[in-house]
Wavefront OBJ file of the C-alpha trace (Angstrom):
o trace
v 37.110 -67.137 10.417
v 38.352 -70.898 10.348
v 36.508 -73.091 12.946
v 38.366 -74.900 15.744
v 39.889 -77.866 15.794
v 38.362 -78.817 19.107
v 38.115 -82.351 20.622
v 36.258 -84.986 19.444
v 35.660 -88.435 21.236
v 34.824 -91.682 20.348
v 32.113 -92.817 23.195
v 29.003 -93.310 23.562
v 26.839 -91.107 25.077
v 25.398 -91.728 28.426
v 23.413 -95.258 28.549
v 20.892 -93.950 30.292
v 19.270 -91.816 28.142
v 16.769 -93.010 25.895
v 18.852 -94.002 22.579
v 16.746 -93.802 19.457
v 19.580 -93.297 16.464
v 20.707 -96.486 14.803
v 23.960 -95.877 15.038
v 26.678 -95.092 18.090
v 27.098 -91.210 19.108
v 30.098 -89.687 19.490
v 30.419 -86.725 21.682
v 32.202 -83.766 20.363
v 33.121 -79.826 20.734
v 34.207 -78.938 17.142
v 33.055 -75.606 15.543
v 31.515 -75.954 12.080
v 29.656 -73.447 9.783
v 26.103 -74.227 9.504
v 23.804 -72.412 6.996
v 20.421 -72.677 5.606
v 20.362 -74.458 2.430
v 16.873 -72.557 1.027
v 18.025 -69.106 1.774
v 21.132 -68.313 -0.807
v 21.396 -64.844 1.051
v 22.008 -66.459 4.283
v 25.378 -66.416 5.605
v 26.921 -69.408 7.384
v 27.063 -69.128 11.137
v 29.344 -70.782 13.452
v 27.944 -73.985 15.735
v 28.999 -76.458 17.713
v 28.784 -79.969 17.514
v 27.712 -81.729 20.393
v 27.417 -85.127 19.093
v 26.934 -86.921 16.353
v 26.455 -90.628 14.337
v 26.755 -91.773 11.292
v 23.030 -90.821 10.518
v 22.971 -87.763 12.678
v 24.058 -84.844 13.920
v 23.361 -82.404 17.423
v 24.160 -78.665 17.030
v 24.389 -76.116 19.972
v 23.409 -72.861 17.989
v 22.535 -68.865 18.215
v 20.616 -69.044 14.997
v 16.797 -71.152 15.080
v 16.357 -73.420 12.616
v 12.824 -75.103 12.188
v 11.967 -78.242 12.093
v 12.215 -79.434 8.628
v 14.561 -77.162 7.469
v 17.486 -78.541 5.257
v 20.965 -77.538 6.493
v 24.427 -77.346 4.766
v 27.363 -77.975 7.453
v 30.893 -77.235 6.241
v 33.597 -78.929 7.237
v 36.758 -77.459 7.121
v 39.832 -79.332 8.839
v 43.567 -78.421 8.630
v 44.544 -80.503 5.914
v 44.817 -78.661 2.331
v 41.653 -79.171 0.134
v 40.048 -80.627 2.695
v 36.804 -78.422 2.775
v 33.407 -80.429 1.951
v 29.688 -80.276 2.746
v 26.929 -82.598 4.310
v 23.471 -81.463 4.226
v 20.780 -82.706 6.689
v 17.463 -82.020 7.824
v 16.619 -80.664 10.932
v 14.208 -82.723 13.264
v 14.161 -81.481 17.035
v 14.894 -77.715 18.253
v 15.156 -76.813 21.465
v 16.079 -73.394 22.992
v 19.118 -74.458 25.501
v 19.209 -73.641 28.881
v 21.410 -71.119 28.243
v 19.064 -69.362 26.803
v 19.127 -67.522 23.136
v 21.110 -70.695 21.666
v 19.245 -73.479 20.322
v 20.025 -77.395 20.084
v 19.446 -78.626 17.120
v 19.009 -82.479 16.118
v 19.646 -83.135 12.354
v 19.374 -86.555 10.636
v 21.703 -86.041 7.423
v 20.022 -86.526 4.047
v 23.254 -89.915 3.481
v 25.281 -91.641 5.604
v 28.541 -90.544 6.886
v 31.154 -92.599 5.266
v 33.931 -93.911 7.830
v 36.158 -91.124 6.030
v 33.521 -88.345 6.589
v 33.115 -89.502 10.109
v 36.791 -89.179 11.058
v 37.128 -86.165 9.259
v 34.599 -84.936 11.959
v 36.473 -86.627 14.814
v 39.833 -85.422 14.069
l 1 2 3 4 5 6 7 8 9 10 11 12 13 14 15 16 17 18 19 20 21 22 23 24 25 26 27 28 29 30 31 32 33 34 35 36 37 38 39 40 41 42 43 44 45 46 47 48 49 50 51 52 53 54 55 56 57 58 59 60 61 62 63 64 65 66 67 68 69 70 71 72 73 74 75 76 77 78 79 80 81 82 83 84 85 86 87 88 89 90 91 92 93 94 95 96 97 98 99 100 101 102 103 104 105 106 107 108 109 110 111 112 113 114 115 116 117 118 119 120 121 122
């Protein structure tokens, strides 16, 4: 199963909510596979990004990942050989209101570069 394409955008999320990343959020829709990075026999799952920084990234999930738990998301877009990794560390979990999902804030373990990040936003 290859994840979707789907959009990305380049603003800022609303200036109303309380901002505490370092860098600017983009909000986004894009499927990604997410996995658990200390549990070899766990298969990645499919998420969606909701938004994410250079620093960080918010997943909307089905699987619950605790807090502290280091992540691998794959990146796959439609270019050949384009498939890499980024690992980060989960911080907040929520359950979402729509109930058996979970939101998931990461903070990644480097920096996006500006390649990685428009790799994400394409």
């Amino acid at each position: 199963m290859s994840p979707s394409n789907s959009s990305c955008v380049a603003d800022i999320a609303s200036p109303s909510a309380v901002e505490r990343r370092e860098s600017i959020r983009h909000s986004c829709s894009r499927e990604v596979f997410c996995r658990q990075l200390d549990d070899a026999m766990q298969p990645s799952s499919l998420v969606t990004i909701r938004d994410i920084s250079t620093d960080g990234i918010s997943l909307f999930t089905r699987d619950y990942f605790a807090p502290d738990t280091l992540l691998a998301i794959e990146v796959d877009s439609a270019l050949p050989d384009s498939w890499w990794m980024k690992t980060g560390r989960a911080i907040h979990v929520r359950e979402a209101q729509a109930g058996h999902h979970w939101i998931v804030g990461c903070r990644f373990t480097s920096r996006l570069s500006i390649a990685e990040m428009q790799a994400f936003l394409r």
